[in-house]
C-alpha positions in Angstrom: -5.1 -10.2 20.0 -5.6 -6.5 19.3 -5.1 -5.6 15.2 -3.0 -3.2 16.3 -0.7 -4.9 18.1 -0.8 -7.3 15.5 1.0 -5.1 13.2 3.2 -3.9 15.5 4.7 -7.3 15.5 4.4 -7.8 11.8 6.9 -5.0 11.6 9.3 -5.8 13.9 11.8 -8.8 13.6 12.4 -10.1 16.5 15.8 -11.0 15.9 16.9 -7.6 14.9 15.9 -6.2 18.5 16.6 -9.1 20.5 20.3 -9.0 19.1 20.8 -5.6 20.5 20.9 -7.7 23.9 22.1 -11.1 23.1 24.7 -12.0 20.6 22.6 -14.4 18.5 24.0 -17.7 16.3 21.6 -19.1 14.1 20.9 -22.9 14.6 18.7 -24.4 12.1 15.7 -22.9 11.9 15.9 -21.1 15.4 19.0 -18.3 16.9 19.9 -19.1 20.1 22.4 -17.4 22.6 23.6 -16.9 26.3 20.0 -15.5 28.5 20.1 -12.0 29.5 17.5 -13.2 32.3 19.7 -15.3 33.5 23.4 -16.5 34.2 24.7 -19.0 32.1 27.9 -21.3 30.2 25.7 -22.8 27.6 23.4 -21.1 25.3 20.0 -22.0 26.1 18.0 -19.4 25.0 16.3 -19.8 21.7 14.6 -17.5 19.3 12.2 -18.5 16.6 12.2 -15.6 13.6 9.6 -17.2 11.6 7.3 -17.3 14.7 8.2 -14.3 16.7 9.0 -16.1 19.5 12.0 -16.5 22.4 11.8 -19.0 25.0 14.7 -19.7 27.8 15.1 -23.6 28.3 17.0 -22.7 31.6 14.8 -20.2 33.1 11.4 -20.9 31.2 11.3 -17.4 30.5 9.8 -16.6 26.5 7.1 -14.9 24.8 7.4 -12.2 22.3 9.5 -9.4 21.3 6.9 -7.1 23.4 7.3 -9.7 26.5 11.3 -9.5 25.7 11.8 -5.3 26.2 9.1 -5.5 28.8 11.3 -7.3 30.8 15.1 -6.5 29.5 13.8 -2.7 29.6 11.4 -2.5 32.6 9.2 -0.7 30.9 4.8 -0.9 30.6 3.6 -2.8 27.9 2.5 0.6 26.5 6.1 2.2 26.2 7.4 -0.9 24.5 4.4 -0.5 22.2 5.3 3.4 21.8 8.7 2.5 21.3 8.6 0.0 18.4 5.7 2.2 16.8 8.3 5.2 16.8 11.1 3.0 15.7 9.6 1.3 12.8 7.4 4.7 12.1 4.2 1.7 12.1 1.2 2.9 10.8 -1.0 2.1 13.1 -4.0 4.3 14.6 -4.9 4.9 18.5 -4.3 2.2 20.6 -7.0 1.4 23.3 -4.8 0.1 25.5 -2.6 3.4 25.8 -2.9 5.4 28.5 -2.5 9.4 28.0 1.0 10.6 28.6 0.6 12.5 32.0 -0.8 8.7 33.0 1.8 7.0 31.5 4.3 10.0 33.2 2.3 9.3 36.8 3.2 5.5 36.0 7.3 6.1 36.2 8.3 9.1 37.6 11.5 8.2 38.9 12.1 8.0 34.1 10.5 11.9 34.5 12.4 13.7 37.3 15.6 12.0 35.5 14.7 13.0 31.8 14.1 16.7 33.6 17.2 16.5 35.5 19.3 15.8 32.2 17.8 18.1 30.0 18.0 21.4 32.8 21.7 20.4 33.3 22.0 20.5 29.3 20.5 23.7 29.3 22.6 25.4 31.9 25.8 24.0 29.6 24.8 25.1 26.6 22.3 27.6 26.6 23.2 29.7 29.7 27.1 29.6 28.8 28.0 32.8 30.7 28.0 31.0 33.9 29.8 27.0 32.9 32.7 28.9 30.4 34.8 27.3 33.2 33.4 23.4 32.7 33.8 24.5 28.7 37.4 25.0 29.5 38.2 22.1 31.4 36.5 20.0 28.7 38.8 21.3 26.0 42.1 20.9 28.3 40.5 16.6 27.9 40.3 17.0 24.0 36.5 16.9 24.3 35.0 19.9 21.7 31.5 21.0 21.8 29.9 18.1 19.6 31.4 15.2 21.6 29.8 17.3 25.0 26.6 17.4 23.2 26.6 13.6 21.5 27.0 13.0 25.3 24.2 15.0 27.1 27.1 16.3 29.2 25.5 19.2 31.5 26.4 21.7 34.0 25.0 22.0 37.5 25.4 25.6 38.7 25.4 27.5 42.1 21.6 27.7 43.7 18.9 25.2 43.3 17.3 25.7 40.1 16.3 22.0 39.5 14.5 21.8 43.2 12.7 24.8 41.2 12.1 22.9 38.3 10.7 20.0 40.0 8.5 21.8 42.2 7.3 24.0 38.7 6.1 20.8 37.5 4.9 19.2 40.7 7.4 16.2 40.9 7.5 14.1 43.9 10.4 15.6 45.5 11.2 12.7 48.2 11.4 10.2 44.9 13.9 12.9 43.4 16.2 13.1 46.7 15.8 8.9 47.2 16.9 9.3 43.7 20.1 11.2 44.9 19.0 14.5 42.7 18.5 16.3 46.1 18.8 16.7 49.6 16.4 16.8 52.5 16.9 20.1 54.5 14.0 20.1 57.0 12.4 16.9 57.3 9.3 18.4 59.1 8.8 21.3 56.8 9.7 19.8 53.2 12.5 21.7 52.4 14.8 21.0 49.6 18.0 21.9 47.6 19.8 20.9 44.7 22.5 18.1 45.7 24.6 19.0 42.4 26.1 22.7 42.8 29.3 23.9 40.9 29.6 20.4 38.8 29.7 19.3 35.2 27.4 16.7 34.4 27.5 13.2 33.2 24.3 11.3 32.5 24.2 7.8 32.6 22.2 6.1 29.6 20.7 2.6 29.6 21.7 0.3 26.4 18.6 2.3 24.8 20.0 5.8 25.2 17.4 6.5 28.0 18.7 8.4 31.0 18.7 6.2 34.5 21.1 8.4 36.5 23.6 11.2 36.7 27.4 11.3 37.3 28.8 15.1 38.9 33.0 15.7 38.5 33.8 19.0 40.4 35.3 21.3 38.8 37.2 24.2 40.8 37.3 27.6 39.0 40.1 29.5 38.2 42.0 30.5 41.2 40.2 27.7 43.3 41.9 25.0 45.0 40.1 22.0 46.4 40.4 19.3 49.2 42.6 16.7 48.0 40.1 14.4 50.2 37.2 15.7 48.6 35.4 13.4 46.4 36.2 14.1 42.6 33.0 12.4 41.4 30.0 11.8 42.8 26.9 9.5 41.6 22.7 9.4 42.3 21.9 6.6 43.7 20.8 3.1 42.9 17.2 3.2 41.7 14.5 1.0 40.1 15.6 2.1 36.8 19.5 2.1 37.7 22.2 -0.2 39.0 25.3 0.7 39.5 26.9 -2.6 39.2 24.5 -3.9 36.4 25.1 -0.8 34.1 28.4 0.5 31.7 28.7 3.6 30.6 28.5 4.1 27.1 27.0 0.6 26.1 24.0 2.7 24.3 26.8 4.2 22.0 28.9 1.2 21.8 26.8 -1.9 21.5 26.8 -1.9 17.2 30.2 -1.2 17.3 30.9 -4.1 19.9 28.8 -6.3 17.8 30.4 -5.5 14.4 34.2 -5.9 16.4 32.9 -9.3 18.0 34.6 -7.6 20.9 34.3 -5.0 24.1 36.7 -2.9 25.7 36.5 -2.4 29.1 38.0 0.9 30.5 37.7 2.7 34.2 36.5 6.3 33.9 33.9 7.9 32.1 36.2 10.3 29.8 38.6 7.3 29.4 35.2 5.9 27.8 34.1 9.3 26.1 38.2 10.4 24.2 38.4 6.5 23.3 35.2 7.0 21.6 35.8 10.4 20.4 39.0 9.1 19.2 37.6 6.5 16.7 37.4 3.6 19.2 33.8 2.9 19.2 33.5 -0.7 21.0 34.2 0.6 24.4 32.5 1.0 27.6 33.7 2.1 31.4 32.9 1.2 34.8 31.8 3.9 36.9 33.8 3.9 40.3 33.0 0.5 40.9 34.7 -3.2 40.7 34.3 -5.1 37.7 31.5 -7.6 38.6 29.9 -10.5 37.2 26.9 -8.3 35.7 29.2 -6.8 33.7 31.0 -9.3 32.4 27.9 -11.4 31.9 26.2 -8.6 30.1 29.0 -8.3 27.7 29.2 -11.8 27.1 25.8 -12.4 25.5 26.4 -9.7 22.9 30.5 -10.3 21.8 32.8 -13.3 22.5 36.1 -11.3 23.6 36.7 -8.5 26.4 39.7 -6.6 26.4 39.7 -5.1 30.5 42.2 -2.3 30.0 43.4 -0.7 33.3 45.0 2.1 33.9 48.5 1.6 35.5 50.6 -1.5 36.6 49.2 -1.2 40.1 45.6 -0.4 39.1 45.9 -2.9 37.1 46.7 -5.8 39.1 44.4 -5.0 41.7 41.5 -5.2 39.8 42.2 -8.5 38.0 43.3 -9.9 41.6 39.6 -8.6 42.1 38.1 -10.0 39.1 39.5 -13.7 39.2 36.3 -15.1 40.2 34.3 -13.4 37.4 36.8 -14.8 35.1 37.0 -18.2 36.2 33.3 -19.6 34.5 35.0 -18.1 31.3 38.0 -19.7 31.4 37.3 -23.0 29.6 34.4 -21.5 27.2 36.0 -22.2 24.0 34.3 -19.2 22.2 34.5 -16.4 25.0 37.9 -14.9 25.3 38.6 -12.2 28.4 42.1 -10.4 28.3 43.6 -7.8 30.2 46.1 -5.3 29.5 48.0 -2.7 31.1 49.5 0.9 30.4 52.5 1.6 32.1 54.0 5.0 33.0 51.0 6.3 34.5 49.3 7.0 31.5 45.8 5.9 31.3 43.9 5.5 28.1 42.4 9.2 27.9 45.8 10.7 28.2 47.5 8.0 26.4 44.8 8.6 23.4 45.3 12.3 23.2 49.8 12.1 23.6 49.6 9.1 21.0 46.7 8.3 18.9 43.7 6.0 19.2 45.7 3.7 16.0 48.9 3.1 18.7 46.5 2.1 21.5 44.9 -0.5 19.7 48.1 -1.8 18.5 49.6 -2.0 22.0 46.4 -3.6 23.6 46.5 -6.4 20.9 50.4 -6.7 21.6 50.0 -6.9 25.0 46.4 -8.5 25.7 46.9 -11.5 27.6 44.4 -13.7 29.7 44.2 -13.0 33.5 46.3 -15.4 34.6 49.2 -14.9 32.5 48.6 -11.0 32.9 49.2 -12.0 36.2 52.4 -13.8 36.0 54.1 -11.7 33.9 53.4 -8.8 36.5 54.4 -10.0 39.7 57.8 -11.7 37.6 57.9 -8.0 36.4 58.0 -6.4 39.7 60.6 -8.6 41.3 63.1 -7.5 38.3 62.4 -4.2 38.8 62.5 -4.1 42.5 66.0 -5.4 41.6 65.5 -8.8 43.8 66.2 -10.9 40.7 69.9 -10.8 40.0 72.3 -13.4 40.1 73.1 -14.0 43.1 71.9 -17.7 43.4 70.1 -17.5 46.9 68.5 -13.6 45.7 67.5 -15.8 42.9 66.0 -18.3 44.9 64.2 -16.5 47.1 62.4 -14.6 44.0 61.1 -17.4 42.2 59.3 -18.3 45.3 57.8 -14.7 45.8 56.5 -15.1 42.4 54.8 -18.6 42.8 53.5 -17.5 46.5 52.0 -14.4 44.7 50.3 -16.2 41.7 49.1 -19.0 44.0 45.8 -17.1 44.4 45.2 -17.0 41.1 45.9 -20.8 40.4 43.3 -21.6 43.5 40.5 -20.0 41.0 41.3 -22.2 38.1 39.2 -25.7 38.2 40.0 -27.1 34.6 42.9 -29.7 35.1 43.8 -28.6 31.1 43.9 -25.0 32.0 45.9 -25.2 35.0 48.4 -27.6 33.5 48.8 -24.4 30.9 49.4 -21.8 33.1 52.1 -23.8 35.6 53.5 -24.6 32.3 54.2 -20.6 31.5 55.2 -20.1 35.0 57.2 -23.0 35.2 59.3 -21.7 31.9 59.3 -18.1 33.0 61.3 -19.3 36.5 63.0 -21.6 34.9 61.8 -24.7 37.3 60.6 -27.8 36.9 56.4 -28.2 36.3 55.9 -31.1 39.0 58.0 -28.5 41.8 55.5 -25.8 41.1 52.5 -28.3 40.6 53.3 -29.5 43.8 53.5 -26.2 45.8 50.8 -24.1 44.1 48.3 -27.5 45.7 49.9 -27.9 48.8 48.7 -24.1 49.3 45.5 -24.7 48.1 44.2 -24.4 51.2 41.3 -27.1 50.3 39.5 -26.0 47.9 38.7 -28.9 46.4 38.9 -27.9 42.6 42.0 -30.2 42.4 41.1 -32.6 40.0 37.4 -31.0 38.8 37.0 -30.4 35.0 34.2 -28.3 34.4 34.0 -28.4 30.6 31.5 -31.2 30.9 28.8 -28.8 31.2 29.6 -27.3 27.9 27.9 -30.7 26.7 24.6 -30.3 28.7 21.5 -30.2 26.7 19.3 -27.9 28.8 16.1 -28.5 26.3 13.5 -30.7 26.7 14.7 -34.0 24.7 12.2 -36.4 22.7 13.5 -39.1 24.6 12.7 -37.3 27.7 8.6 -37.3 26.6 6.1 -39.7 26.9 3.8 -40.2 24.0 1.1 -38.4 25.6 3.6 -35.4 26.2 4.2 -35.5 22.6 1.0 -35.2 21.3 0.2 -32.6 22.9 3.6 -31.1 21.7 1.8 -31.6 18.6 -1.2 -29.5 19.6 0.5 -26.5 20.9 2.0 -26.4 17.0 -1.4 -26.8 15.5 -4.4 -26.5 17.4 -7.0 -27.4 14.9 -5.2 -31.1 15.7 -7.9 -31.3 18.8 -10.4 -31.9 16.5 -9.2 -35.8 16.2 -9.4 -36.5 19.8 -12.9 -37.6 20.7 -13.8 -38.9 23.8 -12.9 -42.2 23.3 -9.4 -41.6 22.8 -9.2 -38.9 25.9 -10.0 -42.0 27.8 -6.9 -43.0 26.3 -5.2 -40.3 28.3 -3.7 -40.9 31.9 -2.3 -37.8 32.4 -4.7 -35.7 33.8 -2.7 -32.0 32.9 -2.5 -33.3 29.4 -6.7 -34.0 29.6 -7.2 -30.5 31.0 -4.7 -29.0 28.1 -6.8 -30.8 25.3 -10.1 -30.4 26.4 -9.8 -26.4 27.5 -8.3 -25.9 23.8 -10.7 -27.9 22.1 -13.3 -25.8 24.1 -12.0 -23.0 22.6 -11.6 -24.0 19.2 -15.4 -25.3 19.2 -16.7 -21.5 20.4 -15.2 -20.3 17.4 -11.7 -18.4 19.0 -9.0 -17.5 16.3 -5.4 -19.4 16.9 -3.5 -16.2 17.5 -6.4 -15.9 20.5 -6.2 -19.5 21.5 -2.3 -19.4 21.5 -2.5 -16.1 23.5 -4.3 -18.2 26.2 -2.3 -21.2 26.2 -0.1 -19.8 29.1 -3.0 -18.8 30.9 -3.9 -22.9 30.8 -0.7 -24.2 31.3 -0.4 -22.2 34.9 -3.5 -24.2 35.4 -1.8 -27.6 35.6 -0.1 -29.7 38.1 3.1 -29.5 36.4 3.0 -25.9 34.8 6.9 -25.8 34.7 7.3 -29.3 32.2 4.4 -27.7 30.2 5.6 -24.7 29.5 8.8 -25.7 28.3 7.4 -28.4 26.3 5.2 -25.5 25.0 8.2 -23.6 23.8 10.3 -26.6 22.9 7.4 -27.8 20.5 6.8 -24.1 18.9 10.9 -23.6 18.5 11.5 -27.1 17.0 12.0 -28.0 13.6 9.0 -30.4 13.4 5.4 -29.6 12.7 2.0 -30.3 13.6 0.5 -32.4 10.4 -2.6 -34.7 10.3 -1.0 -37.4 9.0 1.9 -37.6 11.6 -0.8 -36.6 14.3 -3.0 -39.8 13.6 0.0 -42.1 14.0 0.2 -40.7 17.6 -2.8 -41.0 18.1 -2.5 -45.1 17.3 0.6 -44.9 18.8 -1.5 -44.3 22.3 -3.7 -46.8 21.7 -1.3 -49.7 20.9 1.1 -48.7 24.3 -2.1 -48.9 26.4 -3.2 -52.1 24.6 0.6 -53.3 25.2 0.1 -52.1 28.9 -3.3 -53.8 29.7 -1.6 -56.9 28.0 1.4 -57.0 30.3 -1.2 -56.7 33.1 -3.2 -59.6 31.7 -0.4 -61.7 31.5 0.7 -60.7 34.6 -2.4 -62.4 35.9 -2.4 -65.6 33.6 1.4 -66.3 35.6 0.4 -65.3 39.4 -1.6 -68.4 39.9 -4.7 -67.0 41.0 -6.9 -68.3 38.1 -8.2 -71.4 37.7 -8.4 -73.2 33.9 -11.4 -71.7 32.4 -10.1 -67.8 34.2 -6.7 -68.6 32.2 -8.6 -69.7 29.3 -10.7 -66.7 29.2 -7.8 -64.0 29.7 -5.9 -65.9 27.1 -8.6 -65.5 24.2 -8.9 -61.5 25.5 -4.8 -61.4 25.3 -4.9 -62.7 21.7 -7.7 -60.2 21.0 -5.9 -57.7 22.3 -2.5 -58.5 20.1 -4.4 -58.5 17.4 -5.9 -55.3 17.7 -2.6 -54.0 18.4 -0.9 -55.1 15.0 -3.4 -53.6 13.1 -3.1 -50.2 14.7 1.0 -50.8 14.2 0.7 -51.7 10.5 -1.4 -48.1 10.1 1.1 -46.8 11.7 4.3 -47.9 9.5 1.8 -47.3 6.4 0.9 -50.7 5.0 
């Protein structure tokens, strides 16, 4: 491994950036969490501080905290390196593996025409302020001052196409920057180009590091000007390799310590819902940006806190989106440490305006009044609506008739619920908010089911699965060379008597290729850098690999002593095995007197031979 790189790691913890991404428990000597790589009820990604390692038990994805950005971050090995060695200010001197920026610039170029896109729009806000006083305006009619429009990157895109100019100034591919969604395609044939953004303020889109991935555009008429009530009020770039919409918050760069201190996340709709709240003193808060809910999000959040608050904006809003949401929700709903709620403003107030008429101290206060799970959020709307549509009253057959628009309206909600504990709970609040018996509205809510057959399914068994390799899972010969990947020098007591010991041929190849490399002299850090690189080599690369990581992550270690017992520990199963075979043989009746006599004084010798090695092995 490169000395450089080497101290880059020495200077990083691994636990410290990994945490930005994963909300992290410690367990024993390891951390583990919920993978970002992948989606998951029970934790099974581990990180090893000591060792500077991660390693997924579901996915089999691990390595380092270099290996862990390059892949949460989609960056080059080289950026990641950049990164930390600006972060941590690392003294460390040229790199050889680093490119020269214009390379490294040549590499990504969708990350340059964006970074150039924000910063021009930046400009024309707060530089060139003669011509956006109007998108200053309407930011101070929001509550949002000059420093909150600036802690945001917020921009202006005027009237021409100064950022086509820019882009061609600086010879940027053009067709990546109108894939991109920064401009449009006038002449196909002759490679003519404008600027997609004219006459809108501008909202760029960060990724949970603060790096730009896209732009957001709100019109904004000017004084006198009155625009299409069809005309779209806010318009995005498009999906990219660096940006997806339905994988990315708004404002999670900002909000992520904040959400990590609160143990929580609150979800809101619209950017400056995201920005006042902010502003305002509510810090652990992101939006969604135009789009449902989806399981991205929710699973994003999930790995980093263990409650989400979904605030919507009105009653309607409001149910519509958890109506949308109810399959999201349902993998959460019997996790006994993740907690999702919604709440709802009424009176058409959403939380911008209900910040600026009220405080940020009386929102929080009404959402933890009023935050209840989906289901019950549910409920207590649609029994809501039918008192204020003025069908509950007391007439007896009006009443009637109401209680069984409520249950025919929550009965889609009941369908996504597969814990028999949790659905027992909920027709239990409905049954007491109608005032009817639990078996009456049992009964219904299945017979509507449709078939779905999550009747009588209890999924909180799989909060009990152990998705790690288990020592009862290995053989011996697995073990051992468990053992090796911990400490390699350990090759040096097999010989070549005891890798005829060996029936596994993956395990053979494993031992021999390290003891190869041990023998020409290779570091560990070097060897252990390769190991991968032998694993793929196998039969079974998968099982490797995660015994790989499941050896380097565990508690136990690689010592001598314990090694040598293995080591016997091999020899007396195979001496046990050959004697099962021999006896095998003494009982088929295929020998005559002396053949028994003969395999009888090898079976004793054998035995013998075997309780030697097993009084070695327990030490006396």
């Amino acid at each position: 491994m490169d000395k450089n790189i080497e101290t880059v790691l020495s200077y990083v913890n691994i636990v410290e950036e990994i945490s930005g991404f994963v909300k992290l428990k410690k367990t024993g000597r390891n951390y583990t969490g919920l993978c970002p790589f992948h989606s998951e009820k029970t934790p099974s990604f581990s990180v090893n501080e000591a060792k500077g390692l991660y390693y997924c038990f579901g996915c089999g994805k691990g390595g380092n905290v270099i290996t862990f950005l390059k892949e949460i971050r989609g960056d080059s090995f080289a950026d990641v390196v950049d990164y930390l060695k600006n972060k941590y200010n690392i003294p460390v001197e040229y790199l050889k593996f680093r490119k020269t920026d214009s390379m490294s610039q040549a590499e990504n170029p969708v990350k340059k025409i964006i970074n150039l896109a924000v910063n021009f729009y930046y400009e024309n806000l707060f530089v060139y302020v003669s011509n956006s006083r109007h998108i200053m305006n309407y930011l101070a009619e929001r509550g949002i001052n000059a420093n909150v429009a600036k802690d945001f990157k917020l921009g202006y895109a005027g009237f021409g196409n100064g950022l086509t100019a820019l882009l061609k100034s600086v010879k940027a591919d053009l067709d990546i920057a109108a894939d991109m969604g920064l401009l449009v395609k006038k002449d196909d044939y002759n490679k003519v180009y404008a600027d997609r953004f004219v006459n809108k303020l501008i909202i760029p889109i960060m990724d949970r590091t603060g790096e730009p991935v896209a732009l957001a555009s709100r019109i904004i008429a000017r004084e006198g000007e009155q625009l299409s009530p069809n005309f779209p009020k806010y318009i995005n770039t498009n999906n990219s390799e660096i940006f997806i919409k339905n994988n990315t918050l708004y404002g999670l760069d900002k909000a992520i310590p904040f959400i990590k201190k609160e143990n929580a996340a609150i979800v809101v709709e619209g950017y400056f819902d995201m920005i006042t709240l902010y502003a305002n003193g509510i810090k652990n808060i992101v939006a969604t940006m135009g789009t449902a809910l989806s399981k991205n999000h929710i699973s994003n959040l999930s790995r980093i806190c263990d409650e989400i608050v979904l605030l919507y904006d009105g009653d309607k809003a409001g149910i519509n989106a958890i109506n949308r949401g109810m399959e999201l929700f349902r993998e959460f709903m019997d996790s006994p440490d993740k907690n999702i709620y919604a709440a709802c403003l009424s009176g058409g107030e959403d939380p911008d305006t209900f910040v600026r008429k009220f405080g940020s101290e009386n929102l929080i206060k009404l959402i933890n009044e009023s935050k209840k799970p989906p289901v019950e959020f549910a409920i207590d709307y649609y029994v809501e609506k039918n008192k204020k549509s003025g069908i509950i009253n007391n007439k007896a057959e009006s009443i009637l008739k109401s209680k069984i628009s409520v249950i025919k309206e929550v009965v889609p909600y009941f369908k996504k619920i597969g814990n028999n504990i949790i659905f027992s709970h909920y027709v239990n609040i409905l049954a007491n908010k109608l005032g009817l018996n639990e078996n009456v509205i049992r009964q219904y809510i299945q017979s509507n089911k449709s078939g779905t057959g999550t009747e009588n399914t209890d999924y909180s068994s799989d909060a009990a699965e152990e998705i790690s390799i288990k020592k009862e899972e290995l053989g011996i010969e697995d073990i051992i060379v468990s053992k090796i990947f911990c400490n390699l020098v350990l090759t040096e007591y097999i010989s070549d008597d005891i890798i005829s010991e060996f029936s596994d041929k993956d395990a053979v190849y494993i031992i021999k290729e390290i003891q190869n490399a041990v023998k020409n002299g290779a570091s560990q850090e070097i060897i252990k850098g390769a190991v991968e690189e032998i694993i793929l080599e196998t039969d079974n690369a998968e099982k490797w690999k995660r015994i790989y990581y499941s050896g380097l992550m565990s508690e136990t270690s690689g010592k001598r002593e314990d090694f040598k017992k293995l080591l016997m520990k091999l020899k007396v199963n195979n001496i046990d095995k050959i004697c099962r075979d021999i006896l095998g043989e003494i009982k088929s009746g295929n020998l005559d007197e002396e053949g028994k006599i003969i395999k009888f004084q090898e079976l004793n010798r054998l035995k013998y031979i075997s309780k030697e090695f097993q009084k070695k092995i327990c030490g006396y």
